[in-house]
N, C-alpha and C positions, 0 to 999 in steps of 0.2 A: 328776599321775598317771603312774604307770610301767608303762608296755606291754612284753609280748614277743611281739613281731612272730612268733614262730615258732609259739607256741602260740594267737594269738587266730585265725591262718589254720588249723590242724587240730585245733583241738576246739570253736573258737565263729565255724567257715566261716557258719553260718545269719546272723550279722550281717549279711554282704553276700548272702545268699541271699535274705532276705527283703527286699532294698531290689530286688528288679525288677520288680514293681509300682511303685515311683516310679520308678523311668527311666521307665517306662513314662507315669507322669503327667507327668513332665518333656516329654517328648518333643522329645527334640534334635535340632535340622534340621540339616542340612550345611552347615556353614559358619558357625555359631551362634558364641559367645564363652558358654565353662561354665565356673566355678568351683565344684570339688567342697571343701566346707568340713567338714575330717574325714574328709581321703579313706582311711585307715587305711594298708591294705595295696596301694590302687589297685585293688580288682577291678569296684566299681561306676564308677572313674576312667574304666578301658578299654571297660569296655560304651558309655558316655556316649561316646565318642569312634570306637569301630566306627562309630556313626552317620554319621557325618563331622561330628562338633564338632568347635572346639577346645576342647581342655581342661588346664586348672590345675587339679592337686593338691593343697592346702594341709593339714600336718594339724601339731598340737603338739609332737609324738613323732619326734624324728630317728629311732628305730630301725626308727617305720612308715616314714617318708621312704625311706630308706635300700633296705627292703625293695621300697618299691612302685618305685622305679627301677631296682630290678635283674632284677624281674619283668616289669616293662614299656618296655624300651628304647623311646626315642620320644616317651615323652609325658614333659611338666611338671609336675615335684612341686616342691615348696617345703616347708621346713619355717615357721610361722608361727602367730601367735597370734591364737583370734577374738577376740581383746576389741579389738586395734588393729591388726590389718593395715590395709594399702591396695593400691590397684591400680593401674599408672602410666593404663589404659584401662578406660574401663566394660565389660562384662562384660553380656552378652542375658540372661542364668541364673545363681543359686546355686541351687547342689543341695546337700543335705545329709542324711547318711542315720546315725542313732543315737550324734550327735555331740551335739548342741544342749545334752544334756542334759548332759552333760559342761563346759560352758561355765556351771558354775553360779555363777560369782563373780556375774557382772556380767551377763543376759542383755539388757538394754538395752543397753551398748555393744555387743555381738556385732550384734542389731537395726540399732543404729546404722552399723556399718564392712557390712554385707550392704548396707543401703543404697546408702551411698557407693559399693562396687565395683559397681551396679550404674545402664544406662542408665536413663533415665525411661521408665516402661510394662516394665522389665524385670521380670522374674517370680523370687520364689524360694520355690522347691521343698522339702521337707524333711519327712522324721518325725523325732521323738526320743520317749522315753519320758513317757506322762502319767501323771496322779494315778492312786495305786493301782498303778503298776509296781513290780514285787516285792516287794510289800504280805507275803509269807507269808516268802521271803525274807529280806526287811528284820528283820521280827518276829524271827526265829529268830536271825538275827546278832546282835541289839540284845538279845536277853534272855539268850544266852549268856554274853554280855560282860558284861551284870549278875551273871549264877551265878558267875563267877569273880572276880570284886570289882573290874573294870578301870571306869576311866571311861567313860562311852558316848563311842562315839568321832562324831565327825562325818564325815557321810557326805560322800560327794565329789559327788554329782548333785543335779541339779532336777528334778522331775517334777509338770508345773503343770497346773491345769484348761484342757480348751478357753476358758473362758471368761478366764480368767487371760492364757494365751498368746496371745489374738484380739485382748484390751486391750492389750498388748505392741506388737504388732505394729500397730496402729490409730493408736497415740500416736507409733510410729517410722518415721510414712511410708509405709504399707502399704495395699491395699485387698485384704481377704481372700477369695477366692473360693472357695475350699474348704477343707472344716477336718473332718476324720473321727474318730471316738474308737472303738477297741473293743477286746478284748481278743483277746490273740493268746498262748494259751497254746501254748510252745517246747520240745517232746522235746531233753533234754540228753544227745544219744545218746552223745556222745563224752567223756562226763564219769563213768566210773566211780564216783567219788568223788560225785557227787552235786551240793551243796548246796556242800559244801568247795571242788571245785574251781570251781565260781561263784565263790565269795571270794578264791580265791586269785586269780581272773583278775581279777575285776572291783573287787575291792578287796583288794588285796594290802598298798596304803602302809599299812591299817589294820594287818595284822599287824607290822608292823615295829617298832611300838609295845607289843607284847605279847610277855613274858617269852618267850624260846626255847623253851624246858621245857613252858610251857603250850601254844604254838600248837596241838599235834596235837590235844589232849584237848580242848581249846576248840573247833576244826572237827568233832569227832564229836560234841560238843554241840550243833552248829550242824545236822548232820544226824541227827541224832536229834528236834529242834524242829520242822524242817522238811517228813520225812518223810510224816507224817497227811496234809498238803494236798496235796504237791508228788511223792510217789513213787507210782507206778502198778508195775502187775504188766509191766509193758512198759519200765519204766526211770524217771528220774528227766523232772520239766517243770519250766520256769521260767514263772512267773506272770507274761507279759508285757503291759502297758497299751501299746495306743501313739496317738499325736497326730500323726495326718498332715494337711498341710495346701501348699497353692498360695495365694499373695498377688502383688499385683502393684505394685511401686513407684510411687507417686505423679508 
């Protein structure tokens, strides 16, 4: 996946605005060992760390990297991969805030190396998107693609049941003590464009695969599909599902 770090922090800031309810659940003590997994741009990194944690940054995207070290002198970013990072020391915390779902190769390895970086009895924290996130969305991308005779493209995320993600995490050494499911419908205040510019941020490698000529008419088709459920007299929403959940390492 191909981020741009300038635009995911001023038009889709509510990512990390809606993770401080899980700091919140995390709750990091002074002196704790946190690894934030998907830390983006670093803005939930530094909250974690105001606490007095310490904290590591891990996230896939040098151009997040890059950003979240220039915005946050002091703290520890790394660029790194969940399927097989490692940690030289275990780690008290992984936190993880609308990553997870992005890890959609492999989510048992990711399971797997969270373990590993962390102590025994250590806790990891995390929401990412569940079953039915951007169900209306998805719809309207997927059947655009069909009006214009493209292949349906494969999407880049997982978005699993509680029940799904609970066995996941049961089989990987986890003992889950909370695990929430609900819908968190998200005003796209900063998205003009709608439905379009969702795609363009959130799935952009998909266009790269679709004729130049076409892209534009294709995303007005996309917002034209998606409209009926997703545009209010107030602006555009994203139909967001989400899976938050606390486990604690074996």
């Amino acid at each position: 996946m191909r981020w741009n770090a300038r635009a995911y922090d001023s038009s889709f800031g509510y990512v990390s605005a809606h993770g401080a309810p899980l700091v919140e659940l995390l709750d990091p003590q002074p002196g704790e060992r946190v690894l934030d997994l998907g830390c983006g741009t670093g803005v939930l990194t530094a909250d974690i760390a105001s606490r007095g944690a310490s904290v590591l940054g891990i996230d896939g995207s040098q151009a997040m990297i890059e950003t979240a070290i220039a915005q946050h002198p002091g703290l520890d970013f790394t660029v790194g991969d969940g399927y097989d990072f490692t940690v030289a020391q275990p780690y008290d915390a992984v936190f993880s805030n609308a990553a997870l779902h992005w890890m959609s190769r492999d989510p048992e390895a990711v399971i797997a190396c969270v373990r590993m970086a962390l102590r025994p009895g250590g806790r990891f924290v995390a929401e990412l998107g569940g079953a039915g996130n951007c169900a209306a969305l998805t719809s309207a991308l997927l059947t655009a693609w069909r009006e214009y005779g493209l292949a349906e493209p494969e999407l880049p995320w997982y978005f699993p049941t509680p029940a799904q993600y609970a066995l996941r995490l049961e089989k990987g050494g986890f003992v889950v003590r909370l695990l929430e499911y609900f819908d968190r419908p998200t005003p796209l205040d900063e998205c003009p464009n709608g439905a379009a510019d969702w795609v363009r941020m959130f799935a952009g490698a998909l266009l790269d695969r679709v004729p130049p000529a076409t892209v534009e008419p294709l995303l007005r088709r996309v917002n034209e599909l998606a409209a009926p459920a997703l545009r209010r007299e107030s602006g555009w929403m994203a139909d967001y599902v989400r899976l938050r959940f606390a486990a604690v390492r074996h």
